[in-house]
N, C-alpha and C positions, 0 to 999 in steps of 0.2 A: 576450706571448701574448694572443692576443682572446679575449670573453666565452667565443667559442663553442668555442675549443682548448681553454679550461681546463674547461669542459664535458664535453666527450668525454675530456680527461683521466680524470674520474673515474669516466667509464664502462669496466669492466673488461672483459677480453675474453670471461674465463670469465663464464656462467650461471651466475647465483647456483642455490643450491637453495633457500632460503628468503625471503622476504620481506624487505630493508630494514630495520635498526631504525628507519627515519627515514619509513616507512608511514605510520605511524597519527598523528603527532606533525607542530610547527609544523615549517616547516626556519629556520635557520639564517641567517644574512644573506647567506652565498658559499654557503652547502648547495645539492646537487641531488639530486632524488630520480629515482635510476635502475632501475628498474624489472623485473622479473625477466627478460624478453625484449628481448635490448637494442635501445635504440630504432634505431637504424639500419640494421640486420640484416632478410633476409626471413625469414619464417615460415612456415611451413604454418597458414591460420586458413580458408580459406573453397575444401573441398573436397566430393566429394561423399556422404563419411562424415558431413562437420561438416552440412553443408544437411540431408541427409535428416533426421539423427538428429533434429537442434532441431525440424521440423516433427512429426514424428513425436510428441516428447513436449510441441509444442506442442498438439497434439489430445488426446491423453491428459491433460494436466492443466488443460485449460477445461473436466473434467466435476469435476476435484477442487477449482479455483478458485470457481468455481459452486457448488459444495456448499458449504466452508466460508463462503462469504460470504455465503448465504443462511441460515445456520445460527447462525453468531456473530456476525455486522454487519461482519466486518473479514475483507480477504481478503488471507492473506498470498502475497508473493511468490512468486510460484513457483520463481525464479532457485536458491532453496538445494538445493531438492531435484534436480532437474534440473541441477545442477552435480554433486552426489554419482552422479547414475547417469552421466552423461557421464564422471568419475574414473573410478566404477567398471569403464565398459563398454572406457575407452582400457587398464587395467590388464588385462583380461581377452584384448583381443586383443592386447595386450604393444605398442601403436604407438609407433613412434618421431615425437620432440618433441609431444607430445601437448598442450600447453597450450595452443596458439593454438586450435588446433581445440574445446578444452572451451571456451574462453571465446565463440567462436560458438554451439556447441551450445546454453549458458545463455542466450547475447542472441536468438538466434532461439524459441527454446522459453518464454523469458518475455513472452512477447509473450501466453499465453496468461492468464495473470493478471490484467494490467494492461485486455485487451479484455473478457474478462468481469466484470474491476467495474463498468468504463461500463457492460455492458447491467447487470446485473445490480442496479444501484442505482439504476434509473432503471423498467426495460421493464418489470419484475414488477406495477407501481403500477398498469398497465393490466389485466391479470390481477384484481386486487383492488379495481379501481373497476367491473369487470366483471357482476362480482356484484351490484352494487345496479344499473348501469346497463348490460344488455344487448347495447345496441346500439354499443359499445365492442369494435375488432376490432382485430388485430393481425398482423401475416403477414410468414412469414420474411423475407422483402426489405428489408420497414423494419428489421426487426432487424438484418440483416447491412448494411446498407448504410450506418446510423447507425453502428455500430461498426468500420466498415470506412474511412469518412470523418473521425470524429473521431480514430481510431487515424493516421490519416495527418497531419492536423493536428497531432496532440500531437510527431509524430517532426518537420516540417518547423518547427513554432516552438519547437523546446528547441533544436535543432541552431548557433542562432548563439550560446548560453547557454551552451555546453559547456564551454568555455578558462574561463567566471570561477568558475563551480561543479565542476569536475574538478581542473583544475591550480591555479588562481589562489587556492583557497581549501583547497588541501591542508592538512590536520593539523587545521583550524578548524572543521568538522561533522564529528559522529562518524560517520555512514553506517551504523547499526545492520545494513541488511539488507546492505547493499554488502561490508561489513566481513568477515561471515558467509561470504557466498558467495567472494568471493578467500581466506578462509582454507580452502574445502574444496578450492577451485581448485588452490591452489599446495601444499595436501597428494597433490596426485597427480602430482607432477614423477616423469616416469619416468627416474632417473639413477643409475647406479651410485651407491652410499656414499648413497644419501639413505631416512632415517627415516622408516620407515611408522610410526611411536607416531602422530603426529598423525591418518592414516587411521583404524590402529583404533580411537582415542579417538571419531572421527565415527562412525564404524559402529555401536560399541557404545550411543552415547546414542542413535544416529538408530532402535536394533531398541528401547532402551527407552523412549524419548517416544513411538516410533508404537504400539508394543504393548501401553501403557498407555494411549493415548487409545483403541483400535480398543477394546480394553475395558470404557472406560467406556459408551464412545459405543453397543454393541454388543450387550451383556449389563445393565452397569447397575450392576453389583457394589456398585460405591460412586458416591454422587453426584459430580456431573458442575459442579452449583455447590454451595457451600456457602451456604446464607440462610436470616436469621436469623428468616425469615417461615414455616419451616417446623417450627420450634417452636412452644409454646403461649406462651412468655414473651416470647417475640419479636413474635408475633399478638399478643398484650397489648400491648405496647411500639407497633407501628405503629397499631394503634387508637386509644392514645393521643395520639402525638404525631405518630403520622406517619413515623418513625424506623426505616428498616431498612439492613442489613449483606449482602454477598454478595461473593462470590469465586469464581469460575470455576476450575477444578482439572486444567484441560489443560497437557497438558505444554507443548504450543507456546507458548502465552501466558507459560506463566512466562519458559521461554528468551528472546523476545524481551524481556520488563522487565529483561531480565537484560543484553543489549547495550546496549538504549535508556540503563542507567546511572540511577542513583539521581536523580541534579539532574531530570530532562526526565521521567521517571517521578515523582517528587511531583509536581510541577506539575501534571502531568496528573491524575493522583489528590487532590490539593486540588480544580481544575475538577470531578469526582467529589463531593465533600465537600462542597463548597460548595451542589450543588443538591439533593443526597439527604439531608445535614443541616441546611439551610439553606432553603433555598427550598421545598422540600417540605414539613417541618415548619410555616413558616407558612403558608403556602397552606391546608395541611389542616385547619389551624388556625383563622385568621383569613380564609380566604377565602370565596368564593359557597357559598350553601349545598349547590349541584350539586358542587362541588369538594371540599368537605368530605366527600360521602360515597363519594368516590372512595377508592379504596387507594392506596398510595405508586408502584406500576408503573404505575398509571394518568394518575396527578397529571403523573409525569417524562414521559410519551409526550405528553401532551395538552395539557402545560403548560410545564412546566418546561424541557422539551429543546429549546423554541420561542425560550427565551432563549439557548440556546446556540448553536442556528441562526443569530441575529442577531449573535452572540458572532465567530462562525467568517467572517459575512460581512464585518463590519470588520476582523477580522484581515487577512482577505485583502486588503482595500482598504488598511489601515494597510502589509502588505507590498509593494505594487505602490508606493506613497508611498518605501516605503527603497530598493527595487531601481529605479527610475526612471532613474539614473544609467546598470545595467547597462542595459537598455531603452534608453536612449538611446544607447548604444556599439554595442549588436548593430545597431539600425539604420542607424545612420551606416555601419558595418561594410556592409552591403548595398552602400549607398548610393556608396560608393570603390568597392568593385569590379564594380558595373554602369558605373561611368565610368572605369572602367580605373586607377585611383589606390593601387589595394592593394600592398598590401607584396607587391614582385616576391619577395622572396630563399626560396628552396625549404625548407620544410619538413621536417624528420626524417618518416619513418613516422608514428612514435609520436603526432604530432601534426597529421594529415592529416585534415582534415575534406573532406566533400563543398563541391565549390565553392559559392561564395555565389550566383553568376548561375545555378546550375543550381536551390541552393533556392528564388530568387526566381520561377523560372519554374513550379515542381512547385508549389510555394505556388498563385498563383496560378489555374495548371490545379486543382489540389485544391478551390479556392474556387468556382470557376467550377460544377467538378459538386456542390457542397455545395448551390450555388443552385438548381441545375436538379432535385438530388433532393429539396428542400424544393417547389417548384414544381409537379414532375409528381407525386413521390409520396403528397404530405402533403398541402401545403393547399391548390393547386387555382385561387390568384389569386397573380398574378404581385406585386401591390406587397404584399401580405401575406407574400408569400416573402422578399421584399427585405429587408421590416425584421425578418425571422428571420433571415436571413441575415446581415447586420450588429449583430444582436445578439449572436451565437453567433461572429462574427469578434473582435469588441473583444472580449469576456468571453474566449472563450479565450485570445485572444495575450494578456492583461493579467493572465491569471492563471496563465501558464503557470511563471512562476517562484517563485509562491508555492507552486506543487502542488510541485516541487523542490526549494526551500525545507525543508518539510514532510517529506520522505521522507530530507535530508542527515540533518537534527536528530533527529527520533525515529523515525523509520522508518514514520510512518502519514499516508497522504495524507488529507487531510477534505476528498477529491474530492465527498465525499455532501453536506457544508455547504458547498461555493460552488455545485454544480449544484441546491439547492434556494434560494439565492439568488437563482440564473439563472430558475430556474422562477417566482420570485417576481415579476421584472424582467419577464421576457417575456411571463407571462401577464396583468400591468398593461396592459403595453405593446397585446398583443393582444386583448384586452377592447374595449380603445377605439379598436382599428380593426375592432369588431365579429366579432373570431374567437373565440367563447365555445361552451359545451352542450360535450357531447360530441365534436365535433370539435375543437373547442378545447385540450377533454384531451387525444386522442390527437397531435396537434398540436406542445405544449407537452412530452409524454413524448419525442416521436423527438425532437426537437430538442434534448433536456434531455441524451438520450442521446449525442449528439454530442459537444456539451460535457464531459460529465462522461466522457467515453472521452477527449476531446483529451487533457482533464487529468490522466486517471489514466496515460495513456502519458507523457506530461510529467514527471511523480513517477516513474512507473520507467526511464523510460532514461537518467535520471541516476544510477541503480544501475546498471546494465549498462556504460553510459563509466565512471565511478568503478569498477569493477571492473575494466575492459580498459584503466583508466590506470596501476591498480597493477600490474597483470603485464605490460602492454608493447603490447599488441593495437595493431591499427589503428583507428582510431577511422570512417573512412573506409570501411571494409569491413564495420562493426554497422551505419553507418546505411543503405547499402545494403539491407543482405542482412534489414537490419527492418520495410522493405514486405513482403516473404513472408511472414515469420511473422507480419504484421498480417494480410493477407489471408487464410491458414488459420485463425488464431483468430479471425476475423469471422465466415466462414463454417461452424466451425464453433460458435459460442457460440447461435447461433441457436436450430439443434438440442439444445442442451443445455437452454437455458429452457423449452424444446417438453416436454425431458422429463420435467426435474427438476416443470415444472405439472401432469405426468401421473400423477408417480408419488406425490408430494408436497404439492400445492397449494400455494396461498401463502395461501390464508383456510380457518377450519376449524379442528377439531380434529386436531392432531398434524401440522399443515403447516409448512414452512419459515418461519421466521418472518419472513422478508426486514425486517430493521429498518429500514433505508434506502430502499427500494421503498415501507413503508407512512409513511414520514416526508413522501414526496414525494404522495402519495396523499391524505392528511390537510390540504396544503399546497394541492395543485391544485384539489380540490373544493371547496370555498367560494369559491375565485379566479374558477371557470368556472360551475361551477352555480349560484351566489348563496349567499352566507352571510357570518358575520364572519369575517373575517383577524385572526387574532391578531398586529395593527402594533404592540400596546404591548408585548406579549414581544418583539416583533423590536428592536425602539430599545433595551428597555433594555438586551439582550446586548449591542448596537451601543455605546454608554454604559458600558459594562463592561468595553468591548476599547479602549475611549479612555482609560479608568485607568489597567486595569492595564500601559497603554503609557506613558503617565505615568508609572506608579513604575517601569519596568524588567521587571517581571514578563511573560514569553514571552506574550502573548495568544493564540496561535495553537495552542499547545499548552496551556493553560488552558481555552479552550474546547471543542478538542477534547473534553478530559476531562469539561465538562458536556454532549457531544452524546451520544460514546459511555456505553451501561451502566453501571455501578459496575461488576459484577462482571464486568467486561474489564478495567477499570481496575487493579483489586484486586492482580489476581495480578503486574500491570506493574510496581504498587511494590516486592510482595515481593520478583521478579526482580532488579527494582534494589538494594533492601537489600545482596541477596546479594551482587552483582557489589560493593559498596561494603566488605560484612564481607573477600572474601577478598584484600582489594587493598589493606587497611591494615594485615592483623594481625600482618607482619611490618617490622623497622625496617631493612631493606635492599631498596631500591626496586628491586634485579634479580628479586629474590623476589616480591613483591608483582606484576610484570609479568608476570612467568612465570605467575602463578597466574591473573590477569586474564586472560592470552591463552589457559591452558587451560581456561578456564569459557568465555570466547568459542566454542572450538571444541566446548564439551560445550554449551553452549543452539544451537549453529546444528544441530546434532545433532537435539536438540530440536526444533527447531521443522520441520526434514526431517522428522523421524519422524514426527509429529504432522500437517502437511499430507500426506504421501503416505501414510499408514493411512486418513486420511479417506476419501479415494478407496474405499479395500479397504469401508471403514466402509457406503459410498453403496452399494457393490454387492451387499452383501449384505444392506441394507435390501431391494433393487431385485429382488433374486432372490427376494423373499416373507418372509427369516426374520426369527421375532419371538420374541424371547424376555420372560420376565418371571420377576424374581430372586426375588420370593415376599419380599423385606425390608419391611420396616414403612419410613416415612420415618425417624425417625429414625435406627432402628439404619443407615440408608444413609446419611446424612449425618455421623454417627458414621465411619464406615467411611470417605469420603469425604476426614476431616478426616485419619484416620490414616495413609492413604496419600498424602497429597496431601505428610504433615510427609515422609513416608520419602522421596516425589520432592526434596524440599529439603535434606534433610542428603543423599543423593548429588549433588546438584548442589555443594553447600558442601566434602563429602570428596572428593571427583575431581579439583574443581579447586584443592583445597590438597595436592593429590601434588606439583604442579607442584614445581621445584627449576630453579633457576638453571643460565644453559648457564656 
C-alpha cells in the first residue's frame, strides 16, 4: 500500500464533530492529522453570504482594531471575535455545512486587524509631530495606499511560508490566537448529536469579559490598571528608587496570558522586570542628572524602551539567521516552477496553494506600484524612491518570517520593534541622500507604514491558514479572497484614523495614547530634524539579544516584554499562572486536558468579549457620554483589585468544571 493509500486510509468518511486529539500536539512518526473537513471533498467556503459578511465585519472592526490599539499598544486579532458572530449568524439562519463558509467570513474579515496596526503604529507619529511642526501633512491616499500596498506585500511573501509554518511544524507553536479562533470555529458544527456546552461556554465568558471591560472602560467603577504609583507608599518607593508595579485588569489581556501559557508569558514578563526593576532603577539612580529627575513612565519611554527597540531589532535579525534555510527553500520553490521543474503530482484541496508563477508575477506587479507610489506620492525624485523602494523590499521579505514566527509562539507580532528598526535604517540611509526636515518625516512614516502593514499581515495570515489547516479550508481560496478584505480594510482604516484624531487626538489631555506612533515619533525627529539618536541604548538591546541567544533564552519574546508596558505584561503572566494551576492539579492527564481546553475556550471568550465591547466602549465615548464615578483613587483601585481577584477565581472555577470525555 503507498504513502499516500495509507493516508486516505485514515481519513474517515464521516465528519468528525470535533477536533482531533492530535490538533494541538507533535504527530507521531506514521500519524496524520485529518482535519475536520475532509481534505479531499468540496465544500461550500467562498459564497456570496461568506464574501459579504467578512467584508462587512471587516469594516466594522478596523474602527474596534483602531481603538484598542491606539489605547493599550497591542491590537488584538480580530479573527476571534468575528469567528463568534460568523457561529453565531450560520446557527441563526440554521445553514447547512456552515464551516467552510465561517472560516472565510474570519479570513476575510481579519484582514481588518492586521491593516490597521500597519497604519495605526506608524501614521499617528505624523499627527503628533504635527503639533510642534506644522507644516507636516497627511491625506487619505497615503494612508490608504501605504496600507493597501504593504497589506498586499505581507499576503504575496508569507504565501511560499505556508507548508513549513502550518503543516510542517504542526504541534511545535502553540498558535495562542489561531488555537482560540478554530476552537469557536469547530464549536458551531451544525450536526445532529453535536454539543452546544462548548458554544454556551463562549457566549457566556464573551457577555462577561466584554461587560466587564465596557465597564471599566465606560463608567470607571474600578481601576482599569492597578499601580503601585497611585498610592502614597508607592509614590515614596519610586521616588526613591525608582521602583514601580502595574497590572492592567481587562479581561482580554488576561485571556490571552492565559493561551500564550505560563513558559512564553514569564519570559515576556522577566523582559518587563528586567527594565522597570532593573534598568530603571539605576538610571534614576545613578544616571544624568535630567534622568534622575525624570519619573519611572518617563525614564521607560525615553530610555529604557530604547534598549528594547534595539533588543527586538537583533531578534529579528538573529530570527532571519535560523529561518534562512526556510528562505532559501521558498525561493528555490519559485525558482522550479517558473522553469517548469515542480512537482507535477496534483495536490489534495487541503493543500492547494496559489501557483508560485502567478505569486512571482503579482509580487512583482505589487513592487512595481510600491515604486511608483513612493515616487509620485511621497518623495517626488526618482533615485530617492528607488532606494525606499529597496529598502522596504529586503526589510519586509526578510522579516516576514520573523513577524510569523512571533504570532506562532505568543501570539503578539513586535511589528512596532522591526518597523522602527526600518525607520531607523532608512532615515540614515535617507539623510545622506539629503531627504531630511519635514519631508523627510513624512517620507520615512508612509514608507515605515508599508512595512510595518507588510509585516503585520505576515503575523496574521499565518493565523487564518493555521486555522483553515485545522478545520480543512482551502488554503487556495483565503489567499485569494484576502486581496478583498485588504482592499476594504485599506480603504477603510483611512477614515478611521481621520476620526478616531477627531474625536480623540493623539497629543493632549485625555488623547489616545498611541504608544507605538509616539515611539516612532521620538525615533524619527532627531534622525530628520537634527538631534542625538539614542545608538548606545540601541547596541546594547542589540548585545542583549546576542546573549540571551547564547544561553537559549527566547530573545524575541524577552524583548518584547522590555518594549511593551509592564502593566500589559502583568496580567500576561497571571493569565499564564492560571492556565498552568488548572492543567497540573489533577494526576490524570485526561483531566488536566479537559480543563486546559475548557479555559482555552473560557479566555477566547474573553478576549471576544473584551475586543468587541471595545467597539460599544468607542461609541459611546463618540456620542458625547462622560461619566465620572465620584471614587477617591484609592478606594478605585481597591475596588479594581477585588474585581479583577473575582475575574480570576471564574476563570480558575469554570475551567476546573471541565471532566474527562
Amino acid at each position: 500500500m503507498s504513502a499516500k493509500e495509507k493516508q486516505q486510509e485514515t481519513w474517515q468518511d464521516a465528519d468528525p464533530l470535533e477536533l482531533p486529539d492530535n490538533a494541538f500536539r507533535e504527530l507521531g512518526p506514521h500519524e496524520n492529522y485529518r482535519p475536520i473537513m475532509h481534505p479531499a471533498r468540496e465544500y461550500p467556503e467562498v459564497t456570496p453570504y461568506s464574501v459579504s459578511m467578512g467584508l462587512i465585519l471587516a469594516v466594522i472592526f478596523s474602527a474596534a482594531a483602531a481603538y484598542l490599539g491606539l489605547k493599550v499598544g497591542q491590537v488584538f486579532e480580530a479573527a476571534i471575535p468575528i469567528a463568534i458572530i460568523a457561529v453565531g449568524f450560520s446557527k441563526w439562519r440554521r445553514k447547512e455545512n456552515p464551516l467552510g463558509q465561517n472560516v472565510m467570513i474570519q479570513s476575510i474579515g481579519a484582514c481588518s486587524g492586521v491593516i490597521v496596526a500597519g497604519a495605526i503604529f506608524t501614521l499617528p507619529a505624523l499627527y503628533i509631530l504635527q503639533a510642534k511642526y506644522p507644516e507636516i501633512s497627511v491625506n487619505f491616499f497615503q494612508i490608504f495606499l501605504s496600507s493597501l500596498l504593504g497589506g498586499i506585500l505581507g499576503i504575496l511573501f508569507f504565501i511560499p511560508f505556508r507548508k513549513y509554518f502550518v503543516k510542517d511544524m504542526h504541534g511545535k507553536y502553540p498558535f495562542p490566537e489561531a488555537t482560540a479562533t478554530t476552537q469557536v470555529l469547530a464549536s458551531g458544527i451544525n450536526k445532529e448529536g453535536a454539543d452546544d456546552g462548548q458554544a454556551k461556554t463562549l457566549v457566556v465568558a464573551s457577555l462577561i469579559g466584554g461587560i466587564y471591560d465596557y465597564i471599566v472602560e465606560t463608567f470607571g467603577w474600578w481601576a482599569g490598571t492597578l499601580n503601585t504609583l497611585a498610592t502614597g507608599w508607592g509614590q515614596t518607593l519610586a521616588e526613591k528608587t525608582r521602583l514601580a508595579m502595574s497590572c492592567n485588569t481587562g479581561a482580554a489581556v488576561l485571556g490571552l496570558g492565559y493561551i500564550i501559557g505560563l513558559r512564553y508569558a514569564f519570559i515576556i514578563f522577566a523582559g518587563s522586570l528586567f527594565v522597570w526593576w532593573v534598568l530603571i532603577p539605576l538610571l534614576g539612580t545613578y544616571g544624568a542628572p535630567e534622568i534622575q529627575a525624570l519619573a519611572p513612565n518617563e525614564i521607560f519611554s525615553d530610555y529604557a524602551r530604547m534598549i528594547g527597540i534595539g533588543g527586538i531589532a537583533m531578534a529579528g535579525i538573529i530570527g532571519i539567521v535560523k529561518s534562512w534555510g526556510i528562505i532559501r527553500d521558498a525561493v528555490g520553490l519559485a525558482g522550479r516552477e517558473l522553469k517548469g521543474n515542480a512537482d507535477s503530482v496534483k495536490t489534495v484541496r487541503w493543500q492547494t496553494d496559489i501557483s508560485m508563477k502567478h505569486i512571482v508575477f503579482f509580487t512583482a506587479l505589487a513592487l512595481l506600484a510600491v515604486l511608483i507610489f513612493f515616487w509620485v506620492g511621497v518623495i517626488n525624485t526618482f533615485w530617492q524612491a528607488l532606494v525606499a523602494w529597496l529598502v522596504v523590499t529586503v526589510i519586509a521579505f526578510l522579516f516576514t518570517t520573523v513577524a510569523a514566527n512571533a504570532i506562532a509562539i505568543v501570539g503578539s507580532n513586535p511589528v512596532s520593534g522591526m518597523t522602527l528598526m526600518t525607520l531607523i535604517v532608512a532615515s540614515a540611509i535617507f539623510v545622506a541622500i539629503g531627504l531630511s526636515g519635514t519631508s523627510g518625516i513624512v517620507a520615512s512614516m508612509v514608507i515605515g507604514g508599508v512595512v510595518c502593514t507588510a509585516l503585520s499581515m505576515a503575523g496574521g495570515f499565518v493565523t487564518d491558514l493555521k486555522v483553515g489547516y485545522w478545520l480543512g479550508s482551502t488554503p487556495r481560496k483565503q489567499q485569494q479572497w484576502k486581496f478583498l478584505g485588504t482592499l476594504v480594510s485599506a480603504a477603510t482604516v483611512g477614515g478611521v484614523i481621520l476620526l478616531l484624531n477627531k474625536v480623540y487626538g493623539f497629543t493632549g489631555e485625555n488623547a489616545l495614547v498611541a504608544p507605538q506612533a509616539n515611539a516612532m515619533a521620538k525615533v524619527i525627529e532627531p534622525l530628520m530634524m537634527g538631534g542625538d539618536t539614542p545608538w548606545i541604548l540601541y547596541m546594547t538591546g542589540a548585545v542583549l539579544a546576542l546573549l540571551l541567544n547564547w544561553l537559549g533564552v527566547p530573545a524575541l519574546a524577552f524583548c518584547l516584554g522590555m518594549f511593551i508596558p509592564l502593566s500589559l505584561n502583568t496580567p500576561l503572566l497571571v493569565g499564564g499562572a492560571i492556565s498552568w494551576f488548572v492543567s497540573t492539579r489533577s494526576s490524570d492527564k485526561a483531566i488536566n486536558a479537559a480543563r486546559m481546553d475548557r479555559g482555552t475556550l473560557i479566555s477566547s471568550g474573553l478576549i471576544a468579549g473584551g475586543a468587541l465591547f471595545g467597539v460599544f466602549a468607542a461609541l459611546t465615548r463618540f456620542l458625547g457620554f462622560e461619566y465620572n464615578s465620584g471614587m477617591s483613587v484609592i478606594a478605585n483601585q481597591w475596588a479594581g483589585l477585588a474585581v479583577y481577584a473575582l475575574l480570576i477565581v471564574y476563570l480558575i472555577w469554570d475551567s476546573m468544571k471541565a471532566r474527562k470525555a
